[in-house]
mmJSON file of the N, C-alpha and C atoms, coordinates in Angstrom:
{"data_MODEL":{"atom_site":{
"group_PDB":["ATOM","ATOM","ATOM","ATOM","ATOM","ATOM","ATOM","ATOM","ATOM","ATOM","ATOM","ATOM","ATOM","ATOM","ATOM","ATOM","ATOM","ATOM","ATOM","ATOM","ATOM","ATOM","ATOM","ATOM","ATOM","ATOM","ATOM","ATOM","ATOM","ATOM","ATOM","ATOM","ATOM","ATOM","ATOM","ATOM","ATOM","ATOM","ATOM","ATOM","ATOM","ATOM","ATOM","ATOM","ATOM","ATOM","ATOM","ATOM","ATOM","ATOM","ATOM","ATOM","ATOM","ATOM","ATOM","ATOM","ATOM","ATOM","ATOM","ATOM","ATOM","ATOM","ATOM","ATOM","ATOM","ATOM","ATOM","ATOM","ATOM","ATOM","ATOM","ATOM","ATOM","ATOM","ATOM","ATOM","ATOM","ATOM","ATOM","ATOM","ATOM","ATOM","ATOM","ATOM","ATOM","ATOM","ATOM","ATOM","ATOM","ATOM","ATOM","ATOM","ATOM","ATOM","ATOM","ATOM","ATOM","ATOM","ATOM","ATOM","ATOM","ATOM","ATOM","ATOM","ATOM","ATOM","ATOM","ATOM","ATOM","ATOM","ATOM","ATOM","ATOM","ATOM","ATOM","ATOM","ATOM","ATOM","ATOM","ATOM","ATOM","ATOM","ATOM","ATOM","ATOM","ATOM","ATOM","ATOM","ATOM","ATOM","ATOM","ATOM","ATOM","ATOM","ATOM","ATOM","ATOM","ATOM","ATOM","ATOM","ATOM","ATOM","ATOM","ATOM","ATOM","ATOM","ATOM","ATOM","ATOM","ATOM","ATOM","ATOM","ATOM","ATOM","ATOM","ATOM","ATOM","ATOM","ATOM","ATOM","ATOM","ATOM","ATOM","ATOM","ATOM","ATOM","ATOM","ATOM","ATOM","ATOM","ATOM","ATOM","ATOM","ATOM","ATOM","ATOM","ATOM","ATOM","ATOM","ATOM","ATOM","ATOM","ATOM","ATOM","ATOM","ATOM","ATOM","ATOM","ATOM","ATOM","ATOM","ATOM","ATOM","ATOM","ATOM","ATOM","ATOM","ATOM","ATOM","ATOM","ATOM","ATOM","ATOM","ATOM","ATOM","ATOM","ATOM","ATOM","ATOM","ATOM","ATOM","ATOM","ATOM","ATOM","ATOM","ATOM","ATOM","ATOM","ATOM"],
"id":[1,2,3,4,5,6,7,8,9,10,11,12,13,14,15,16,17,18,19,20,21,22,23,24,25,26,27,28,29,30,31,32,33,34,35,36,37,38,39,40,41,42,43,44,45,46,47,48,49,50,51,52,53,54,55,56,57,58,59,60,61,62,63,64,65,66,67,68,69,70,71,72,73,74,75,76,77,78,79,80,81,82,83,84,85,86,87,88,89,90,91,92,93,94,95,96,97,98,99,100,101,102,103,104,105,106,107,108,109,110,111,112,113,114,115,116,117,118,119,120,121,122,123,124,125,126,127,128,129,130,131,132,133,134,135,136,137,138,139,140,141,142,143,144,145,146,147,148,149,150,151,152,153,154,155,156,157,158,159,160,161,162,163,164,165,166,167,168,169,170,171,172,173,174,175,176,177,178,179,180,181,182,183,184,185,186,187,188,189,190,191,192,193,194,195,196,197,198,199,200,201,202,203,204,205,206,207,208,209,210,211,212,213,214,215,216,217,218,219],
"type_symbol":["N","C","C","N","C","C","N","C","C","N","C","C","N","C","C","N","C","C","N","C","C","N","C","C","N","C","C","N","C","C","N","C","C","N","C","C","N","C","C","N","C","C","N","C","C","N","C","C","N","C","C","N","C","C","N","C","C","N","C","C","N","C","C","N","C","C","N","C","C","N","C","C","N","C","C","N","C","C","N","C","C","N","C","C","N","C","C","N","C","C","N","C","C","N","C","C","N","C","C","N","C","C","N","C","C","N","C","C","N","C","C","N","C","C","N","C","C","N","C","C","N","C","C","N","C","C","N","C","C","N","C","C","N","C","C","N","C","C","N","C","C","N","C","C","N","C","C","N","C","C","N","C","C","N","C","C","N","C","C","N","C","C","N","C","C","N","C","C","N","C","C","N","C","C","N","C","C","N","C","C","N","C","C","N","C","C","N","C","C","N","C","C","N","C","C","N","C","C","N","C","C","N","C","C","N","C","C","N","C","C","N","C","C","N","C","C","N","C","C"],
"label_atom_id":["N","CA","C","N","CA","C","N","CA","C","N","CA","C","N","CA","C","N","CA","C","N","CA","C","N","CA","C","N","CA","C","N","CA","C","N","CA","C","N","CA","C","N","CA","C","N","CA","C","N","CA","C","N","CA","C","N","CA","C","N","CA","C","N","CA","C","N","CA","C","N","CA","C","N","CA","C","N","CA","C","N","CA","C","N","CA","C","N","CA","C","N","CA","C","N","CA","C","N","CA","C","N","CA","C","N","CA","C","N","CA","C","N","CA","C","N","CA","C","N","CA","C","N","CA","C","N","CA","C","N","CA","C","N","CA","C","N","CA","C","N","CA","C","N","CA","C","N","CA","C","N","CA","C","N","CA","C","N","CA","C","N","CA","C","N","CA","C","N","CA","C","N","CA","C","N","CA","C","N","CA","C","N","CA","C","N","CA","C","N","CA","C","N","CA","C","N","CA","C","N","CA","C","N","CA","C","N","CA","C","N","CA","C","N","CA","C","N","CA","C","N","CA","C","N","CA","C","N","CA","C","N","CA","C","N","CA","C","N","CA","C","N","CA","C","N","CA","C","N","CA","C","N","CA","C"],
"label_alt_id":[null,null,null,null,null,null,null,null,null,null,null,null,null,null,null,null,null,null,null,null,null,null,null,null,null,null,null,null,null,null,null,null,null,null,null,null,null,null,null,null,null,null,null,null,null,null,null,null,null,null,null,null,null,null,null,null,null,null,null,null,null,null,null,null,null,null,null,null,null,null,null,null,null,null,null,null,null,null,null,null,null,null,null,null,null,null,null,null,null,null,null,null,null,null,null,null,null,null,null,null,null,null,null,null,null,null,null,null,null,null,null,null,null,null,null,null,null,null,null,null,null,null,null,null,null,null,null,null,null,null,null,null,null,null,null,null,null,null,null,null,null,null,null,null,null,null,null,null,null,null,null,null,null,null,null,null,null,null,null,null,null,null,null,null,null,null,null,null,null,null,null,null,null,null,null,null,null,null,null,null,null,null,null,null,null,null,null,null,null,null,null,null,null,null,null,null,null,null,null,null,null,null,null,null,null,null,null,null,null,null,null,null,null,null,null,null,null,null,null],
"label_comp_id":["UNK","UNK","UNK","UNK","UNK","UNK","UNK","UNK","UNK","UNK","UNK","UNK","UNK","UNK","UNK","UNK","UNK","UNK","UNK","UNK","UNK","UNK","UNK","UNK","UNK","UNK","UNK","UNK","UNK","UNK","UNK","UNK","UNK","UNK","UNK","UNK","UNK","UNK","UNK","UNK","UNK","UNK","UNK","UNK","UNK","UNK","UNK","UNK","UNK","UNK","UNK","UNK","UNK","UNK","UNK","UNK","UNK","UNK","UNK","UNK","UNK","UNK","UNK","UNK","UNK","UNK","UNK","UNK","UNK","UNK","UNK","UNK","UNK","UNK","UNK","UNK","UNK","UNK","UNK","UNK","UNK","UNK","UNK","UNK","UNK","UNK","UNK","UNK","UNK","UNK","UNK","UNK","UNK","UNK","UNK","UNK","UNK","UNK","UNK","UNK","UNK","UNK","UNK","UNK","UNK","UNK","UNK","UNK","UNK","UNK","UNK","UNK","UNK","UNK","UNK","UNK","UNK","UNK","UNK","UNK","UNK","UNK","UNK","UNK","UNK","UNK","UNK","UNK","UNK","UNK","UNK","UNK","UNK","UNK","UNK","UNK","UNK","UNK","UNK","UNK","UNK","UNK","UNK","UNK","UNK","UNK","UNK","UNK","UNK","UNK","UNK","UNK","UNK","UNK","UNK","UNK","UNK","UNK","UNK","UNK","UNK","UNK","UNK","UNK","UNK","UNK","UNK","UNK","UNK","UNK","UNK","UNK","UNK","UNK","UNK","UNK","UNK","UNK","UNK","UNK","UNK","UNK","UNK","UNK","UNK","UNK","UNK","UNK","UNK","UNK","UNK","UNK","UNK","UNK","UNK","UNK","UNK","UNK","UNK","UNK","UNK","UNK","UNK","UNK","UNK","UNK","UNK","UNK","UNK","UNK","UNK","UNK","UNK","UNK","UNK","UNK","UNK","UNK","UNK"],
"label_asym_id":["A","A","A","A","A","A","A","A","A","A","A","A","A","A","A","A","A","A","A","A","A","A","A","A","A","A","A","A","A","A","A","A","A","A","A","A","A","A","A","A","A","A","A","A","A","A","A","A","A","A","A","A","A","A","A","A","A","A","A","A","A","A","A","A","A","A","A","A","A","A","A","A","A","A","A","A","A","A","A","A","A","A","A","A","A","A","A","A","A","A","A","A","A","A","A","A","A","A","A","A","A","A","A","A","A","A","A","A","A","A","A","A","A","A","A","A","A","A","A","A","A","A","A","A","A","A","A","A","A","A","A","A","A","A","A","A","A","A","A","A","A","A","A","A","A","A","A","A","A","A","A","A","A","A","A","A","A","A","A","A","A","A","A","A","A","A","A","A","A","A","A","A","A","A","A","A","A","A","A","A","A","A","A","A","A","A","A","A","A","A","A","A","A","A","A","A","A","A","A","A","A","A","A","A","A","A","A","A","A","A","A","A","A","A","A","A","A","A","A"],
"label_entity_id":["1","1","1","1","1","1","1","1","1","1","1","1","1","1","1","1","1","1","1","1","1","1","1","1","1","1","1","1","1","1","1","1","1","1","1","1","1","1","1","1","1","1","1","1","1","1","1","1","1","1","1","1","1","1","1","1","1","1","1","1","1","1","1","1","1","1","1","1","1","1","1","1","1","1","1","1","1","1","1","1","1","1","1","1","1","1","1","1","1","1","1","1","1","1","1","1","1","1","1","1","1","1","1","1","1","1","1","1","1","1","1","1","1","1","1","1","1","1","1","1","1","1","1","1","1","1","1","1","1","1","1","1","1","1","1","1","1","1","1","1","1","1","1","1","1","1","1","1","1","1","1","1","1","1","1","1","1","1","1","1","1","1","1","1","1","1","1","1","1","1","1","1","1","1","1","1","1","1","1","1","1","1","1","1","1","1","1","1","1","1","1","1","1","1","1","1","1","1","1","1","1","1","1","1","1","1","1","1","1","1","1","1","1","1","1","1","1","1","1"],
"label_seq_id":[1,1,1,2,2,2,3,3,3,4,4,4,5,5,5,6,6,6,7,7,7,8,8,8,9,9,9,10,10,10,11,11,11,12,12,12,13,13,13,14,14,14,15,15,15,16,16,16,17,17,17,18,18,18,19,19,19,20,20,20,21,21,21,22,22,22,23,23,23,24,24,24,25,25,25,26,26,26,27,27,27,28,28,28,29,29,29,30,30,30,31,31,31,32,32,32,33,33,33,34,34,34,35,35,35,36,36,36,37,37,37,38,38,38,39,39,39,40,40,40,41,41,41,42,42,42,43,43,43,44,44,44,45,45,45,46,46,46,47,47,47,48,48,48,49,49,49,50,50,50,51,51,51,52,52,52,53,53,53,54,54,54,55,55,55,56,56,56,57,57,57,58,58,58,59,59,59,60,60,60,61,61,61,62,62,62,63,63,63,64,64,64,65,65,65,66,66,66,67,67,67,68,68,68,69,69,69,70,70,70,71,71,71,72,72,72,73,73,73],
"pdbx_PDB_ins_code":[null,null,null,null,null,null,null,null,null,null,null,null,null,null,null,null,null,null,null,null,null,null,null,null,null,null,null,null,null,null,null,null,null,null,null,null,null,null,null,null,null,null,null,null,null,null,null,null,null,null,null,null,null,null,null,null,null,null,null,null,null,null,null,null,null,null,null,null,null,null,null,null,null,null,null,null,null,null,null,null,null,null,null,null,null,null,null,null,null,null,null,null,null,null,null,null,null,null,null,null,null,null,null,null,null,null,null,null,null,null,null,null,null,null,null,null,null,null,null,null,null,null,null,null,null,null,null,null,null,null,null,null,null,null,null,null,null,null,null,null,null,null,null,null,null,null,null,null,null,null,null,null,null,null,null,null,null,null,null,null,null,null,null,null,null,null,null,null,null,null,null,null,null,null,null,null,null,null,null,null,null,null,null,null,null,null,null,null,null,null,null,null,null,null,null,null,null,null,null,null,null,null,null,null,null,null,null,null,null,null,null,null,null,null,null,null,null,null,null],
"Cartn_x":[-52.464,-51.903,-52.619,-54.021,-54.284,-53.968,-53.57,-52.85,-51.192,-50.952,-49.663,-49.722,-50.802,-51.321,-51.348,-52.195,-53.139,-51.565,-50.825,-49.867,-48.936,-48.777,-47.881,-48.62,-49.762,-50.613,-50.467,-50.622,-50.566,-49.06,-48.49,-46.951,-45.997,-46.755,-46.047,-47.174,-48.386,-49.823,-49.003,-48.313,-48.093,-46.698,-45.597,-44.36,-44.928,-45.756,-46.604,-47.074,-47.762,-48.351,-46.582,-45.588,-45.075,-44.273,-44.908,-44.533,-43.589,-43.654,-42.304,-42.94,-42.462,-43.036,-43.574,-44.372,-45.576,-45.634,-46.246,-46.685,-48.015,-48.457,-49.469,-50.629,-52.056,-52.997,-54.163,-54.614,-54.713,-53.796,-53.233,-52.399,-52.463,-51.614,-51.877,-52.715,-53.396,-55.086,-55.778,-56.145,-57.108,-57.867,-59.457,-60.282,-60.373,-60.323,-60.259,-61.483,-62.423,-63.027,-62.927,-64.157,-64.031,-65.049,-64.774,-65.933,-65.582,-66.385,-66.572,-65.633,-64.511,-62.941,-61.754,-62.461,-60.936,-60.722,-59.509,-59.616,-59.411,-59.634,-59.624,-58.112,-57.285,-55.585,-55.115,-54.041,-53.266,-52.458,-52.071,-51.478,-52.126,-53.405,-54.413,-54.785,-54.877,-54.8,-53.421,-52.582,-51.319,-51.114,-51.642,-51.453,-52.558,-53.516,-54.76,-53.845,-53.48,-52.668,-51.301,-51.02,-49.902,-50.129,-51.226,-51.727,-52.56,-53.538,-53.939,-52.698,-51.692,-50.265,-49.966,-49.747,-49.248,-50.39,-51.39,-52.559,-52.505,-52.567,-52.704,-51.68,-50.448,-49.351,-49.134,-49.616,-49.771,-50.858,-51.957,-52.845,-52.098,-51.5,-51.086,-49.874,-49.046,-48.001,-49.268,-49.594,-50.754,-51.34,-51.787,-52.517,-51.464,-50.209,-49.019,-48.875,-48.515,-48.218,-49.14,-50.242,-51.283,-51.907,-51.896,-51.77,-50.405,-49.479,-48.247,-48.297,-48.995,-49.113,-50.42,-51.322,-52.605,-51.953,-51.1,-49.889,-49.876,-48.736,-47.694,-48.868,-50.091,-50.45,-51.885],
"Cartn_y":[-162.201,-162.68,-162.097,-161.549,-161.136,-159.512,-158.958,-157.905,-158.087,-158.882,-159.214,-160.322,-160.36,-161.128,-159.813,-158.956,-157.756,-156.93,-156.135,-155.766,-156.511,-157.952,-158.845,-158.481,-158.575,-158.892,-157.186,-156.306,-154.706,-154.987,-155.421,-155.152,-155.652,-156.679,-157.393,-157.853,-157.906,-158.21,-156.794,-156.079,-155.227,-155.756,-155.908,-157.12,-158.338,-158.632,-160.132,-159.502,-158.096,-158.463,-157.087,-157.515,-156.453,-155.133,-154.776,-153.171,-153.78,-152.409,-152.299,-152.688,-152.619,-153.468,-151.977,-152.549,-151.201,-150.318,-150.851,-149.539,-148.847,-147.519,-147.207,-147.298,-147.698,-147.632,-147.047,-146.585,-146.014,-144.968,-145.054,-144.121,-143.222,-142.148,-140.581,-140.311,-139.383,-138.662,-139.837,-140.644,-142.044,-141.122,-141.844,-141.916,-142.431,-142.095,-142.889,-142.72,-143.699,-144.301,-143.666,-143.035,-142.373,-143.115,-142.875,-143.228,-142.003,-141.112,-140.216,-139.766,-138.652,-138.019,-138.944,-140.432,-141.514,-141.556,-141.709,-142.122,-143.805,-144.498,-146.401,-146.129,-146.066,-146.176,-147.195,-148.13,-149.086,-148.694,-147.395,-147.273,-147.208,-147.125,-146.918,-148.366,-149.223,-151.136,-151.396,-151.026,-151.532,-150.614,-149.659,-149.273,-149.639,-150.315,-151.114,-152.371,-152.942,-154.17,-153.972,-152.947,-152.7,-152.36,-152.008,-151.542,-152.647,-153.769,-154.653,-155.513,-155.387,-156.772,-155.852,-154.769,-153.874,-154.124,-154.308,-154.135,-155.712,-156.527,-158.036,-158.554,-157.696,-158.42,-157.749,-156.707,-155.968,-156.702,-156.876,-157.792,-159.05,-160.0,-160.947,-161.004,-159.925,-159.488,-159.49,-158.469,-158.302,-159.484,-159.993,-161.637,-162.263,-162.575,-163.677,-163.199,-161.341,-161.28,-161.11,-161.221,-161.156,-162.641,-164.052,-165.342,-165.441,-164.769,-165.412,-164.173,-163.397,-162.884,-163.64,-164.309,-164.968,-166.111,-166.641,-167.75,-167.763,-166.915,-166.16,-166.083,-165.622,-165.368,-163.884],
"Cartn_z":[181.226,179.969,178.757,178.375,177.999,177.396,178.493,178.074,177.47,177.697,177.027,175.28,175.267,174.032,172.974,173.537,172.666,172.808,173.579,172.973,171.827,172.261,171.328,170.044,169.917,168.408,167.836,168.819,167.881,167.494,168.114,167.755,166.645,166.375,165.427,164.441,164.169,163.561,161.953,162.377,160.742,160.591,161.049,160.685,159.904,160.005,159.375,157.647,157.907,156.609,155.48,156.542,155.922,156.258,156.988,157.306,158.205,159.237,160.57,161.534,162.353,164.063,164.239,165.119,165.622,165.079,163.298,162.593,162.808,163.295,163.266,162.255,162.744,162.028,162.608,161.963,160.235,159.847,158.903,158.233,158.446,158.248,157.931,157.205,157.286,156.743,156.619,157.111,156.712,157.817,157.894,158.3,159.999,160.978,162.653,163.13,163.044,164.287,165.851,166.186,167.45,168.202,170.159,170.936,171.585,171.57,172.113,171.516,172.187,172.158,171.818,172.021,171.746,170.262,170.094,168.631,168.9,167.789,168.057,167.081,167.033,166.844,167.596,166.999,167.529,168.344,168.464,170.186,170.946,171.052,172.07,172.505,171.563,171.444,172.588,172.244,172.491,174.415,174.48,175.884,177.002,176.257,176.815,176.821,176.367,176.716,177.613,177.314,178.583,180.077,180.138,181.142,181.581,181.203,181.372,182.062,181.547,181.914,183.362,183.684,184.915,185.696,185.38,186.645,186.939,186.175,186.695,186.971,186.719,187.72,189.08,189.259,190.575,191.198,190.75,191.282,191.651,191.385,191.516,192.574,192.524,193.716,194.721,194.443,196.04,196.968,195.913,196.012,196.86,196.741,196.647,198.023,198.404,199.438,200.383,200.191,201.295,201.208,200.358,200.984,202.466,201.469,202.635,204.181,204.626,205.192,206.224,205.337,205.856,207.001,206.336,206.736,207.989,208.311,209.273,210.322,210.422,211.834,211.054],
"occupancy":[1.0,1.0,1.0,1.0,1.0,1.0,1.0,1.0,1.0,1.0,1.0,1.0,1.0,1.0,1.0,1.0,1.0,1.0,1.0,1.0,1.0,1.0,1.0,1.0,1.0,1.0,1.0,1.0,1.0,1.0,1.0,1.0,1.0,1.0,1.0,1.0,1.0,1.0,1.0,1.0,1.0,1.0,1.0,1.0,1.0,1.0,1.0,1.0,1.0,1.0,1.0,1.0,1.0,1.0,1.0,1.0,1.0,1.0,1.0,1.0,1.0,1.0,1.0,1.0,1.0,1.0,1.0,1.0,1.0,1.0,1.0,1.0,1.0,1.0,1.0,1.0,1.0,1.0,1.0,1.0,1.0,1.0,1.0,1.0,1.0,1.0,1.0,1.0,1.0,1.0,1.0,1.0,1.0,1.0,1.0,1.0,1.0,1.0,1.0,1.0,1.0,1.0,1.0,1.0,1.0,1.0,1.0,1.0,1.0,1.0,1.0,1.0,1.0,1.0,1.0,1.0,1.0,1.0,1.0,1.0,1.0,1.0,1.0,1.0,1.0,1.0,1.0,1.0,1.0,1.0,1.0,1.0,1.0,1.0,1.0,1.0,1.0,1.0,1.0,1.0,1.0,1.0,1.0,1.0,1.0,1.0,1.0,1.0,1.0,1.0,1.0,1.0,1.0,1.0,1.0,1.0,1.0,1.0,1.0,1.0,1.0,1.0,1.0,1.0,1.0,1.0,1.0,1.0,1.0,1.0,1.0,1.0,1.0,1.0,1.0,1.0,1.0,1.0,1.0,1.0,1.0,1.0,1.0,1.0,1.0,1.0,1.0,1.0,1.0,1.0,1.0,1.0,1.0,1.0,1.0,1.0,1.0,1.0,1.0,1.0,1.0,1.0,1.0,1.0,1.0,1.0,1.0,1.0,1.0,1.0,1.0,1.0,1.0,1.0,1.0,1.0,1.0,1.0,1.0],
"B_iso_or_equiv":[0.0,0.0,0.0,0.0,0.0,0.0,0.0,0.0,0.0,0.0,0.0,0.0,0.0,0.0,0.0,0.0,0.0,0.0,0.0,0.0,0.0,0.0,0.0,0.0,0.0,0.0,0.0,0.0,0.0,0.0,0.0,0.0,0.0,0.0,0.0,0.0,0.0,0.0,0.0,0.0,0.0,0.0,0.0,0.0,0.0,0.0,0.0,0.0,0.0,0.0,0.0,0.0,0.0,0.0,0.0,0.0,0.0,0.0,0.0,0.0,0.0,0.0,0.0,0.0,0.0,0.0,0.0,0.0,0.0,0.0,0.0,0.0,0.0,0.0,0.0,0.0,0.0,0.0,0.0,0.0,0.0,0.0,0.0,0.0,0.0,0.0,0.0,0.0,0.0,0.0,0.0,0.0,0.0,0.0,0.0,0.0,0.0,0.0,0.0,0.0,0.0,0.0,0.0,0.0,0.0,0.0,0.0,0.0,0.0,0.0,0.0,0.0,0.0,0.0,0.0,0.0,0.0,0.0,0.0,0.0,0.0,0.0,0.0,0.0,0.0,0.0,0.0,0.0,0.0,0.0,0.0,0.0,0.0,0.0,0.0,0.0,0.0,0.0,0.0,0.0,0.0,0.0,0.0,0.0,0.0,0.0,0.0,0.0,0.0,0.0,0.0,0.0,0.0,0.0,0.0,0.0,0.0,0.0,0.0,0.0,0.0,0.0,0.0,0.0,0.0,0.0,0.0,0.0,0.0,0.0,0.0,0.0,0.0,0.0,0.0,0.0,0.0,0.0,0.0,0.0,0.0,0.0,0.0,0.0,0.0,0.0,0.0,0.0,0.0,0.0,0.0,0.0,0.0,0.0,0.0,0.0,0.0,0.0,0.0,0.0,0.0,0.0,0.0,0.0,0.0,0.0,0.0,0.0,0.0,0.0,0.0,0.0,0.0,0.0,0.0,0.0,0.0,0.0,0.0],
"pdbx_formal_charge":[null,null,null,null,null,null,null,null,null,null,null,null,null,null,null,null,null,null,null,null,null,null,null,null,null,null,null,null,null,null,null,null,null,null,null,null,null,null,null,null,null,null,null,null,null,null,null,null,null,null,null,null,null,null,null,null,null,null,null,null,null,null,null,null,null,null,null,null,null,null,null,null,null,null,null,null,null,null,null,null,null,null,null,null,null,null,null,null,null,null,null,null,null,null,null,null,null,null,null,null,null,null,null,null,null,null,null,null,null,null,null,null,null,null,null,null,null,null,null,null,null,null,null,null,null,null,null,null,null,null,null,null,null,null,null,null,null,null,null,null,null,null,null,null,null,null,null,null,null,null,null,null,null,null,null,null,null,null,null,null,null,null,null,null,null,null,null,null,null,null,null,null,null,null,null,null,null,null,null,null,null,null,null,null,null,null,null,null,null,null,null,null,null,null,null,null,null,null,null,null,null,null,null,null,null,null,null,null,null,null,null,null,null,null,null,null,null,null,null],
"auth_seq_id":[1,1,1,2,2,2,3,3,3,4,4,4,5,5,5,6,6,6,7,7,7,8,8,8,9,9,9,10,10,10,11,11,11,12,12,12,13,13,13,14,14,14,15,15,15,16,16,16,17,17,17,18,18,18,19,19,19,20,20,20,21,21,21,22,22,22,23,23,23,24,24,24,25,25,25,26,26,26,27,27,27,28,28,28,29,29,29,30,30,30,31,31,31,32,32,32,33,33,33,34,34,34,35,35,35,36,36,36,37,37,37,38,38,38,39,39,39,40,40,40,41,41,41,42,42,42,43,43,43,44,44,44,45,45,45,46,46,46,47,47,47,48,48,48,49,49,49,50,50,50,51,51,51,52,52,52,53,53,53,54,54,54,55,55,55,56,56,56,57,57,57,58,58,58,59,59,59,60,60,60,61,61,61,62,62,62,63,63,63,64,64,64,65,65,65,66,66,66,67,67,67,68,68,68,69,69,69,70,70,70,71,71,71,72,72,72,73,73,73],
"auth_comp_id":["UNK","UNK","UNK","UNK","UNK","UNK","UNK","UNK","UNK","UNK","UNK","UNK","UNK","UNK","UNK","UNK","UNK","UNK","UNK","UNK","UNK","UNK","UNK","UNK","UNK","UNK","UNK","UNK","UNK","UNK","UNK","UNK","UNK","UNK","UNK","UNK","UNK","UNK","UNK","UNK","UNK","UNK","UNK","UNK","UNK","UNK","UNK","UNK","UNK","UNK","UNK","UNK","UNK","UNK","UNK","UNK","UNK","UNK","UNK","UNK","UNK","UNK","UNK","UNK","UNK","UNK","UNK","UNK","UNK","UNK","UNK","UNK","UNK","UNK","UNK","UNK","UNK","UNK","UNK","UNK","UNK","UNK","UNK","UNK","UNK","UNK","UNK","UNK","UNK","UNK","UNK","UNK","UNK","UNK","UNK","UNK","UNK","UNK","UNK","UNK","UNK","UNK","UNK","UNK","UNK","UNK","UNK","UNK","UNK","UNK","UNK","UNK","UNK","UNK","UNK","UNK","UNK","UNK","UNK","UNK","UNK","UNK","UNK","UNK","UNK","UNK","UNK","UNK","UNK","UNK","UNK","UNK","UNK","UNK","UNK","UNK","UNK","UNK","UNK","UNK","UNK","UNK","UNK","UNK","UNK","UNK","UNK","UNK","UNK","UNK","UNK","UNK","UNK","UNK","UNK","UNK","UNK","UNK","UNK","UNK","UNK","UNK","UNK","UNK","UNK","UNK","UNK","UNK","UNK","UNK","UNK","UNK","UNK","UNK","UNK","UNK","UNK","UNK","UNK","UNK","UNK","UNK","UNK","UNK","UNK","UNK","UNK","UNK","UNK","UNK","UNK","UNK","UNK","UNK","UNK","UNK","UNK","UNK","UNK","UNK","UNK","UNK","UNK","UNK","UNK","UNK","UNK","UNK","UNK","UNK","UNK","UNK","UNK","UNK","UNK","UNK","UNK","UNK","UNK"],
"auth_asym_id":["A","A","A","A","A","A","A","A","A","A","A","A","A","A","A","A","A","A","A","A","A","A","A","A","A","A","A","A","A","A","A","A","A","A","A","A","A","A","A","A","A","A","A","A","A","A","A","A","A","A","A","A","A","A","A","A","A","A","A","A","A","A","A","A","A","A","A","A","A","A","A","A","A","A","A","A","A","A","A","A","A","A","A","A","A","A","A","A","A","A","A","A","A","A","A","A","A","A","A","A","A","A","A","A","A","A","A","A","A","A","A","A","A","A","A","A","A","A","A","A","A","A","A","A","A","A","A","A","A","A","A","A","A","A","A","A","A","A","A","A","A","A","A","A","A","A","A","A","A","A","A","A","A","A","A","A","A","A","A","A","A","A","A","A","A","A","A","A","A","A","A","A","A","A","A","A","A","A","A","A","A","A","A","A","A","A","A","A","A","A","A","A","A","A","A","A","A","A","A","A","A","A","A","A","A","A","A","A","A","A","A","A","A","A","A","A","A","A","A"],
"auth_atom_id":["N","CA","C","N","CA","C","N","CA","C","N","CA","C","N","CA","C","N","CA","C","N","CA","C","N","CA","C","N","CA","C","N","CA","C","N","CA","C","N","CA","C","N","CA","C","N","CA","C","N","CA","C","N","CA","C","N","CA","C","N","CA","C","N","CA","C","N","CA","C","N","CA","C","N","CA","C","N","CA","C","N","CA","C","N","CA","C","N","CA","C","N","CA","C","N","CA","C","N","CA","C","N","CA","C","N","CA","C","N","CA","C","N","CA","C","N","CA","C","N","CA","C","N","CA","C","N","CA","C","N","CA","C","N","CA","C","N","CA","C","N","CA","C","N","CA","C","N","CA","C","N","CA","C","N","CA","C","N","CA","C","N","CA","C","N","CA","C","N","CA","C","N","CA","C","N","CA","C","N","CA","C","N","CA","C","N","CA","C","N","CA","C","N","CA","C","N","CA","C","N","CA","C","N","CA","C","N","CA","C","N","CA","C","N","CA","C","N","CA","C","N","CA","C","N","CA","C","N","CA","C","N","CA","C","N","CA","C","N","CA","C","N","CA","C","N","CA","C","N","CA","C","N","CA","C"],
"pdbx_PDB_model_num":[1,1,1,1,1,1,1,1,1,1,1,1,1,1,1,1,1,1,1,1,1,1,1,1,1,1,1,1,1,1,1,1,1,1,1,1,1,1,1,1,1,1,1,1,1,1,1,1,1,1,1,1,1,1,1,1,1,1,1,1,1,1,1,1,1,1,1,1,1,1,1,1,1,1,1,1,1,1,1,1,1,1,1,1,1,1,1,1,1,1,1,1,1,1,1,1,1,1,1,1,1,1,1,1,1,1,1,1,1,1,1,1,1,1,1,1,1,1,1,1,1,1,1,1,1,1,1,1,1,1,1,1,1,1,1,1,1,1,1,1,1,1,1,1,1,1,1,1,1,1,1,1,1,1,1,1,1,1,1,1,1,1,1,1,1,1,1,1,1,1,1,1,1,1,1,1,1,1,1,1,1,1,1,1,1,1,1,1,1,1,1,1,1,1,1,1,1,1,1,1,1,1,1,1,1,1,1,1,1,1,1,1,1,1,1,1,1,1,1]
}}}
């Protein structure tokens, strides 16, 4: 759920103060924040939360079908 929070919040957090739904930040020619080669950009926010929601619901399939497999024998 967390990853589905942090996409919700990049996505609509600039609709709130205004702009369009998933407006990028920082602007064109602004200044970006690096770790190492990454840049820190709100699509990079927003595919960390998408990818957070795909891994913990695959986790959770997995989980579901290997209780009900424990079951069975």
């Amino acid at each position: 759920l967390a990853g589905l929070a942090l996409a919700v919040c990049v996505a609509l957090v600039p609709a709130l103060d205004g702009g369009a739904l998933l407006e990028h930040a920082p602007g064109p020619g602004a200044e970006v924040a690096h770790v190492g080669t990454l840049e820190l950009i709100t699509p990079v926010a927003f595919d960390l939360g998408v990818f957070a929601l795909v891994l913990g619901s695959a986790v959770a399939i997995i989980d579901m079908v290997a209780a009900g497999a424990g079951e069975d024998g």
